[in-house]
DOBA-462443 format. One record per atom (N, C-alpha, C): residue in one letter; residue number from 1; x negated, z, y negated. Coordinates in Angstrom, 3 decimals, padded with zeros to 6 digits. Atoms other than C-alpha are relative to their C-alpha. Layout:
N
- aa,i,px,pz,py
- A,NUM,X,Z,Y
...
***
This chain:
128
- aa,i,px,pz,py
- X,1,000.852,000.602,001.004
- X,1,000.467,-003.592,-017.071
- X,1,-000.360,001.026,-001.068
- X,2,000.471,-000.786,001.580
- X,2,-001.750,-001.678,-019.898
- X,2,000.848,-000.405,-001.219
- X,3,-000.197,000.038,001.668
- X,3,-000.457,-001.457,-023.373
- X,3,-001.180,-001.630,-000.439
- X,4,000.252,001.270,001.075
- X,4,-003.082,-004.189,-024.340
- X,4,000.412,-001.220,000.662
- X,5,-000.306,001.519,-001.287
- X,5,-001.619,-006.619,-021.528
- X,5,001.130,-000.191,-001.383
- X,6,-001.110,000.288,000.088
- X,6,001.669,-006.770,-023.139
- X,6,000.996,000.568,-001.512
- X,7,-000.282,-000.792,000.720
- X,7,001.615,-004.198,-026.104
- X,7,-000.618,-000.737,-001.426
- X,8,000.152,000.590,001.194
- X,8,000.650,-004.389,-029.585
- X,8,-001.764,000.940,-000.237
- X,9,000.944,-000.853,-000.035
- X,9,-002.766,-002.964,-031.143
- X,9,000.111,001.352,-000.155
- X,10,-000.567,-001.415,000.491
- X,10,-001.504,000.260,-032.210
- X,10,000.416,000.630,001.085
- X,11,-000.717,-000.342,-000.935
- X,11,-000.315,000.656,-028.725
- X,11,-001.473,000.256,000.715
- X,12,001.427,000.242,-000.316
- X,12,-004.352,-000.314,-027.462
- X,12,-000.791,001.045,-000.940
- X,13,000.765,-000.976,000.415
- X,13,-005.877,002.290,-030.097
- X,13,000.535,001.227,000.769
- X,14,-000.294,-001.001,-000.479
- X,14,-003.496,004.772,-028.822
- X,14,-000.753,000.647,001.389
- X,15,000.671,000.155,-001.384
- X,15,-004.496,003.940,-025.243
- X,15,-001.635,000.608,000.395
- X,16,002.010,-000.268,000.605
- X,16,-008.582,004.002,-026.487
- X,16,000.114,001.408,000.053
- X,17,000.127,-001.459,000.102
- X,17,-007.693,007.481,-027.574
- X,17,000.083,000.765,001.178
- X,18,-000.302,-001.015,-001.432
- X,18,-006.429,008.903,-024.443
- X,18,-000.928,-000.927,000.870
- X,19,000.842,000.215,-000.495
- X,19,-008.773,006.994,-022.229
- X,19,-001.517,000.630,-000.568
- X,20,001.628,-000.262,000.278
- X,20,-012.090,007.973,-024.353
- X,20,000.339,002.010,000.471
- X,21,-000.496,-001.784,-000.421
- X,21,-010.400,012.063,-023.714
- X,21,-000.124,000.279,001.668
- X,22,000.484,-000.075,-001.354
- X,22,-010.886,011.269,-019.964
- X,22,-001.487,000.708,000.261
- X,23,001.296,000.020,-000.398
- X,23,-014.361,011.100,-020.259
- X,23,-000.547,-000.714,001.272
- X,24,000.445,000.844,-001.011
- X,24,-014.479,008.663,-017.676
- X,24,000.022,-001.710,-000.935
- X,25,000.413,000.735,000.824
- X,25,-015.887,005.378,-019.285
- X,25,000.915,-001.293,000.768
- X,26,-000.826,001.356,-000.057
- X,26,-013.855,002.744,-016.720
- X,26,001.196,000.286,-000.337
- X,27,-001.420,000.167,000.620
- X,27,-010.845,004.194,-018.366
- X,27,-000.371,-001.076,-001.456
- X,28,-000.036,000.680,001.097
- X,28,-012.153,002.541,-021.717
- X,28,-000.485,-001.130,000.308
- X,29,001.021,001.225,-000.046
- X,29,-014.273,-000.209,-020.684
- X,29,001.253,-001.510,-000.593
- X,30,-000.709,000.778,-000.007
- X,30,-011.048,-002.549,-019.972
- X,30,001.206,-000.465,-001.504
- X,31,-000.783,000.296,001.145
- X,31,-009.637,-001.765,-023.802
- X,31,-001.248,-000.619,-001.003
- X,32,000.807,000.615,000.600
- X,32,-012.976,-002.943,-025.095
- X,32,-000.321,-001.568,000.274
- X,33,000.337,001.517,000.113
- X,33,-013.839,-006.608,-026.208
- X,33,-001.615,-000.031,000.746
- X,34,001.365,000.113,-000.605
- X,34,-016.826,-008.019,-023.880
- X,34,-001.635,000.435,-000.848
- X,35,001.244,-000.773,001.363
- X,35,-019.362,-007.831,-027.375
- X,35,000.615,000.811,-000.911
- X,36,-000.780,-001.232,000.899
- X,36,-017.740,-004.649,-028.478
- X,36,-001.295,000.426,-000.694
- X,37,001.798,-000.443,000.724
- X,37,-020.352,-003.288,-031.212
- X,37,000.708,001.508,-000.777
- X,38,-000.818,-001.394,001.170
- X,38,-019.780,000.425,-032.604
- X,38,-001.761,000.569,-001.159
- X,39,001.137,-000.554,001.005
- X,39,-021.999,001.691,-035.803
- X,39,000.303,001.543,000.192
- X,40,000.021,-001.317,-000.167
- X,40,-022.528,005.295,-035.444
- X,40,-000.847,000.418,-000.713
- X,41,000.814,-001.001,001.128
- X,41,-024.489,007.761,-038.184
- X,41,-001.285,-000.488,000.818
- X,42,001.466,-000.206,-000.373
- X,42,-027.349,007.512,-035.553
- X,42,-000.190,-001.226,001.063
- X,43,-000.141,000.640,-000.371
- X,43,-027.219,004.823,-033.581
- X,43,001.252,-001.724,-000.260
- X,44,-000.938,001.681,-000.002
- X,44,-025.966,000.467,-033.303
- X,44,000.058,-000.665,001.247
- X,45,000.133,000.652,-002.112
- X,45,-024.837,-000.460,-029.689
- X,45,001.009,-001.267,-000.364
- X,46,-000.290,001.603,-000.469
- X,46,-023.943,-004.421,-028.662
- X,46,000.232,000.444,001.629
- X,47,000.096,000.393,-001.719
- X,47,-022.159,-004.528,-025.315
- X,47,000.448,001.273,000.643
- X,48,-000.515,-001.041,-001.046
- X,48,-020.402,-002.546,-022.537
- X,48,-001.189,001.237,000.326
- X,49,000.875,-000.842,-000.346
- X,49,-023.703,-001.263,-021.409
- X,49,-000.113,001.100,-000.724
- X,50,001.085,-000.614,000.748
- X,50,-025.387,000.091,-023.828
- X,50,001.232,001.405,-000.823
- X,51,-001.146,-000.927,000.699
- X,51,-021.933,001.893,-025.544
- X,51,000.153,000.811,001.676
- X,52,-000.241,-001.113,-001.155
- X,52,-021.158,003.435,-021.789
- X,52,-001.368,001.075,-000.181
- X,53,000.860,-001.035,-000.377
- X,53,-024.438,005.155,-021.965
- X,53,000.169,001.185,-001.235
- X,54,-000.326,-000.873,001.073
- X,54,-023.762,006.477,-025.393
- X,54,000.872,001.161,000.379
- X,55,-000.872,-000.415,-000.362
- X,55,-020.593,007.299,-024.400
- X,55,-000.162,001.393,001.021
- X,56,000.212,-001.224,-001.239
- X,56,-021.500,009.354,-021.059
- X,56,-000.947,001.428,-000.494
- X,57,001.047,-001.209,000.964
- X,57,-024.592,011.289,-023.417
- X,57,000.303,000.644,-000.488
- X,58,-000.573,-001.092,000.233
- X,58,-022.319,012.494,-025.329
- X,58,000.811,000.664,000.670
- X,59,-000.677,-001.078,-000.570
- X,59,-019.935,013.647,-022.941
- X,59,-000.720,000.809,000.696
- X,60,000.977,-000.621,-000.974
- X,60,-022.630,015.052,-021.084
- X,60,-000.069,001.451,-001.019
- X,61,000.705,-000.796,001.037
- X,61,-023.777,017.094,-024.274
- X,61,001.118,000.761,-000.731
- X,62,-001.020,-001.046,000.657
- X,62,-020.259,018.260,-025.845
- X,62,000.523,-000.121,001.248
- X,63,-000.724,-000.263,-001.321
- X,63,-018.743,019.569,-022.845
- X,63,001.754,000.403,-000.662
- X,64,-001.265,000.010,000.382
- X,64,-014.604,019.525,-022.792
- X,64,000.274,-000.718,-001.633
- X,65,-000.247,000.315,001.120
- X,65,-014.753,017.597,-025.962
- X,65,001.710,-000.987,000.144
- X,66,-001.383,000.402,000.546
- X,66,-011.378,016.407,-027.638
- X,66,-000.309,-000.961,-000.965
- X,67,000.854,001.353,000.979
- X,67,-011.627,013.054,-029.957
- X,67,001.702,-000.205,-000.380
- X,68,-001.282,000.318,-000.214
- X,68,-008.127,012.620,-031.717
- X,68,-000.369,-000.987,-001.490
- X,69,000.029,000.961,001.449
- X,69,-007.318,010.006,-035.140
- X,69,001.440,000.903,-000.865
- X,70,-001.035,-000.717,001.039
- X,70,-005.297,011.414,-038.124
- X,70,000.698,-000.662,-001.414
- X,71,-000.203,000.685,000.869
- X,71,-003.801,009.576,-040.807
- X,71,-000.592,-001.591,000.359
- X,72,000.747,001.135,-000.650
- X,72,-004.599,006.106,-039.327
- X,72,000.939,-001.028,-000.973
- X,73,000.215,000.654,000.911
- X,73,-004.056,003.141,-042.026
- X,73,-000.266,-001.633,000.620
- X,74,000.312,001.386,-000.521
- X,74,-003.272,-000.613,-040.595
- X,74,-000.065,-000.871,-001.216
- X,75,000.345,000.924,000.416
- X,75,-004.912,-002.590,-042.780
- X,75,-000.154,-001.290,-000.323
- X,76,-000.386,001.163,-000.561
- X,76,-004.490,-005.775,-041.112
- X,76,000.934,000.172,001.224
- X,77,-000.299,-000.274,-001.375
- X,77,-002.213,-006.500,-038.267
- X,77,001.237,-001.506,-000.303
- X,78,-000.641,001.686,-000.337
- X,78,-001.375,-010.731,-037.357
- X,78,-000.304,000.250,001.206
- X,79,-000.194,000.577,-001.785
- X,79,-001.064,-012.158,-034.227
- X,79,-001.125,000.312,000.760
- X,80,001.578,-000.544,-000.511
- X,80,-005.050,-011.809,-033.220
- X,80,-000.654,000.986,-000.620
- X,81,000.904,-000.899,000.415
- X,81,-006.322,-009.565,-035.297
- X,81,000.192,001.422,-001.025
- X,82,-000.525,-000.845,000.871
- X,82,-005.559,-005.762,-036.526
- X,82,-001.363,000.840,-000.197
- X,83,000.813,-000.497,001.080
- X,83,-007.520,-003.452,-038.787
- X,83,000.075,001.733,000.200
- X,84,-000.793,-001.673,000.123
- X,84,-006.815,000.409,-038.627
- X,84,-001.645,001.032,-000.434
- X,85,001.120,-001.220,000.407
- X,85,-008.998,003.094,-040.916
- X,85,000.590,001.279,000.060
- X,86,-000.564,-001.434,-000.652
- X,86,-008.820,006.813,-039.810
- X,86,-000.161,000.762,-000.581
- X,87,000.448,-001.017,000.479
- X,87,-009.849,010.115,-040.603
- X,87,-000.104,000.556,001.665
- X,88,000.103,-000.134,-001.216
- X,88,-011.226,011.149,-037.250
- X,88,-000.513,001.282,000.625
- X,89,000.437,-001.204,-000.044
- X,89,-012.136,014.852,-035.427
- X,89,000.024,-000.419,001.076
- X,90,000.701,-000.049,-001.601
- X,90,-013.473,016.193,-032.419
- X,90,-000.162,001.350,-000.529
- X,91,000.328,-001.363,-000.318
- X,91,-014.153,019.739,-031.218
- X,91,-000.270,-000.125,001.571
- X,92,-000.361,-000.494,-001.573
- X,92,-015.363,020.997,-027.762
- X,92,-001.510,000.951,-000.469
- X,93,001.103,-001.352,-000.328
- X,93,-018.813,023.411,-026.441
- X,93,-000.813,-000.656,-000.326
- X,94,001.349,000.604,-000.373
- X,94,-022.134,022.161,-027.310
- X,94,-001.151,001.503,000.386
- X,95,000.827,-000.849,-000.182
- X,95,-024.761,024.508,-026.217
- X,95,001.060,001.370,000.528
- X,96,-000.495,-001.023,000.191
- X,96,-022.153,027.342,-025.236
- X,96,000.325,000.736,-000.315
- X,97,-001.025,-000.198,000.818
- X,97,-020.647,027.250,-028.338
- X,97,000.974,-000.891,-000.432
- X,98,-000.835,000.602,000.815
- X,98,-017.593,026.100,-030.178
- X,98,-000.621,-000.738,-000.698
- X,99,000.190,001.053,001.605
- X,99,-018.239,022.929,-032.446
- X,99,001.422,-000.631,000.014
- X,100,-000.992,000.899,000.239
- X,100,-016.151,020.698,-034.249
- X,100,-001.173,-000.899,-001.251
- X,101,000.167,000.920,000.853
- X,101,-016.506,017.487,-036.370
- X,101,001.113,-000.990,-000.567
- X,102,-001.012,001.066,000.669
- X,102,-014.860,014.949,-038.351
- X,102,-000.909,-000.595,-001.151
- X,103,000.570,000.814,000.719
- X,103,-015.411,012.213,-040.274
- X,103,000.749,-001.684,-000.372
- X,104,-000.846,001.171,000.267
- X,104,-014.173,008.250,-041.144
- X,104,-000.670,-000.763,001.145
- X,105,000.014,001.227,-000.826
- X,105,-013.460,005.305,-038.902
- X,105,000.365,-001.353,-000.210
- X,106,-000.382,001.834,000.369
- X,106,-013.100,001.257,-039.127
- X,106,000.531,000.255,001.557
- X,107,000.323,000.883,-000.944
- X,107,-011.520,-000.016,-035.865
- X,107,000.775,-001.500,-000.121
- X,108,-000.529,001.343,000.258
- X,108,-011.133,-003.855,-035.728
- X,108,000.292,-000.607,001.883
- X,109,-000.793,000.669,-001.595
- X,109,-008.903,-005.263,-032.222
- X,109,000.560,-001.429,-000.520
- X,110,-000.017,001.115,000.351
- X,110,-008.802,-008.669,-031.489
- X,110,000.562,-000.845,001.390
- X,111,-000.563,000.730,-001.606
- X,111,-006.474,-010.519,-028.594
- X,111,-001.483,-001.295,000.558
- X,112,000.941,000.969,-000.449
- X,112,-009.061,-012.052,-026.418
- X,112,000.639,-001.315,000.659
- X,113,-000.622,001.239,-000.617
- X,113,-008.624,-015.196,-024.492
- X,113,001.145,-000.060,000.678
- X,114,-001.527,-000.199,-000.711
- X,114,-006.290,-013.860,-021.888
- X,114,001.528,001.082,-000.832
- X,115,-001.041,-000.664,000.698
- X,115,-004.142,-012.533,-024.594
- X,115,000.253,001.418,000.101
- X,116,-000.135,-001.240,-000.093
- X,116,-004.799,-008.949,-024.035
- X,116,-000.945,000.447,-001.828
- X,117,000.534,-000.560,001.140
- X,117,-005.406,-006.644,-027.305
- X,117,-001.917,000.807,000.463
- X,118,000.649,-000.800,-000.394
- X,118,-008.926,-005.250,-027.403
- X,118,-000.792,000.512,-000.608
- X,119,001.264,-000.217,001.308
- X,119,-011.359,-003.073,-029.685
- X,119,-001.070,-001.051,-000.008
- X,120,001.411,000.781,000.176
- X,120,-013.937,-005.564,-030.912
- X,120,-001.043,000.746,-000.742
- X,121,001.425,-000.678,000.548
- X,121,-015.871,-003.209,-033.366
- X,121,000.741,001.663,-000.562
- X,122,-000.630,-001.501,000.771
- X,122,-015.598,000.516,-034.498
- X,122,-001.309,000.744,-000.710
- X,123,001.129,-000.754,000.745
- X,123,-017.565,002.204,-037.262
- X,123,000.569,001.504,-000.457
- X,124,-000.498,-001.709,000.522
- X,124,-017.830,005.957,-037.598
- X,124,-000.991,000.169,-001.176
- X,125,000.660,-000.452,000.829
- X,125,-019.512,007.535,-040.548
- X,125,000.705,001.826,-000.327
- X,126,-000.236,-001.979,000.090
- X,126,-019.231,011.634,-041.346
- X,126,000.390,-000.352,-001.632
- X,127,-000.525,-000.087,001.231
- X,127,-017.468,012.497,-044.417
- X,127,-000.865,000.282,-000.769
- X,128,001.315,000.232,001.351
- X,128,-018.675,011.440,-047.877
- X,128,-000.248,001.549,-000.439
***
């Protein structure tokens, strides 16, 4: 059983993290809530779809990228519903160079019906 079968959310972000480092998208799909919604600087995706394509664009575009959380901040955390704000980085190649980034995160996980933990929304924004 996954971490969100049986685990707690903190156990399901962890999970998120090392699944989105795959770069394979059915590692994450199954820790995301069915209307998962993420706000991003440049983009607002609704839905498995539309976040996998995001998802794959950028891995397409930072090649070997790394995505880790740093100082992470539970906010909330009851029976259905936890809270956690980050401080969030990344580095890998874009163009056949070195980048890096960082910036802030919301994520909000929410036990769905079958009692599994699962991201319902995540907002990034680049540092103020």
């Amino acid at each position: 059983m996954s971490p969100s079968e049986t685990g707690s959310a903190r156990e399901t972000f962890d999970a998120l993290l090392s699944a989105t480092n795959t770069h394979d998208f059915d590692n994450v799909t199954d820790l995301l809530h069915e209307g998962v919604s993420y706000f991003f600087n440049d983009a607002t995706l609704t839905g498995h779809k539309l976040v996998r394509r995001y998802f794959e664009d950028t891995w397409e575009a930072i090649q070997d990228e790394e995505y880790w959380a740093e100082e992470p901040q539970w906010l909330v955390e009851n029976t259905n519903t936890a809270v956690v704000v980050y401080r969030y980085r990344w580095k890998g190649i874009i163009d056949g160079k070195p980048s890096q980034g960082s910036g802030r995160a919301t994520n909000v996980f929410v036990r769905n019906e079958d009692g599994k933990w699962q991201m319902a929304h995540e907002h990034l924004s680049g540092e103020p």
